[in-house]
Residue, then its C-alpha position, 0 to 999 in steps of 0.5 A: x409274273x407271266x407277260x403273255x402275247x396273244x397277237x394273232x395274223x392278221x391273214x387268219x380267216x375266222x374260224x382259226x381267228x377265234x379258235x386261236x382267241x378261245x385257246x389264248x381264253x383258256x391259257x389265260x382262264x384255266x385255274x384262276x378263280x377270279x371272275x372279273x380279272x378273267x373277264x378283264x384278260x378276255x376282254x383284252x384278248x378280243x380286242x386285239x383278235x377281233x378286227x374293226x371293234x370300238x367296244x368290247x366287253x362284259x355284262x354282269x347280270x346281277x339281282x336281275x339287271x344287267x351291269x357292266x364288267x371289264x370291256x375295252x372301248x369307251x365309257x358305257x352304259x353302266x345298268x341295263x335292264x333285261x329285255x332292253x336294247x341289244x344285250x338285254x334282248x339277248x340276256x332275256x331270251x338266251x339267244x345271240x343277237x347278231x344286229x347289222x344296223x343298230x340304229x334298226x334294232x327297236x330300243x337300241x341303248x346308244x352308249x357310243x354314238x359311233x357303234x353300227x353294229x352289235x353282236x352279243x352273246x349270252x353266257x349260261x350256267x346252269x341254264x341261266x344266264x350269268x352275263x352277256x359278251x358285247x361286241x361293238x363294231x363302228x362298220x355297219x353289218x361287221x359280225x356275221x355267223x362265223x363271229x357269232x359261233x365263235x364267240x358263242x364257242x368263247x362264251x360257253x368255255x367262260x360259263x364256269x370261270x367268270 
């Protein structure tokens, strides 16, 4: 059994922040068929590269509706239906949500009371969307464009492995 260490400096500016994430996503994806346990190590993995979250995770779409998959951060909205709140917005139009206040975001599902902003990211294969990344920070406008592209970078590598 493999103990793997993906800790990065704290001194790296984003670009190199995610491209390291997305190079410890790949080392830790890249032949395990296991959708869930690959989830699960991404999961882990954002949460020690990106600063200032207090959720990150998945959800699965699964016969139409959204369900969570691994995260870490504290229990969460289990089901959400496309078009609903931040991540089904963005599993209904196939477009990254970038919200700096969710309190502002028209039916926004307060799963944490203490989130401020959201940034989440669809997964598509085969030009569907098979899941959502969701990344919850308790700062207000904490994800900008270069947390988004990374993460859309980081969900288009797992588009065939989860």
């Amino acid at each position: 059994m493999a103990m793997y260490d993906f800790r990065p400096d704290p001194a790296l500016d984003d670009a190199e922040r995610y491209r390291q994430l997305s190079q410890a996503a790949d080392a830790l994806t890249a032949g395990e068929p296991d959708g869930v346990a690959n989830m699960a190590n991404v999961a882990a993995l954002m949460w020690e590269f990106i600063p200032a979250l207090n959720w990150g995770g998945f959800y699965r779409m699964v016969d139409g509706e959204l369900v969570l998959g691994p995260f870490v951060g504290r229990p969460a909205c289990i089901r959400i239906p496309v078009g609903r709140g931040v991540c089904g917005a963005a599993a209904e139009s196939g477009q990254t949500q970038l919200v700096e206040d969710v309190h502002a975001f028209p039916g926004h599902i307060a799963c944490d009371a203490a989130s401020r902003s959201e940034l989440v990211v669809p997964v598509v294969r085969d030009e569907q969307v098979i899941a959502v990344i969701d990344l919850d920070s308790p700062e207000p406008a904490r994800f900008g464009e270069g947390d988004a592209r990374g993460i859309e970078a980081l969900a288009a590598l797992l588009a065939d492995r989860i």
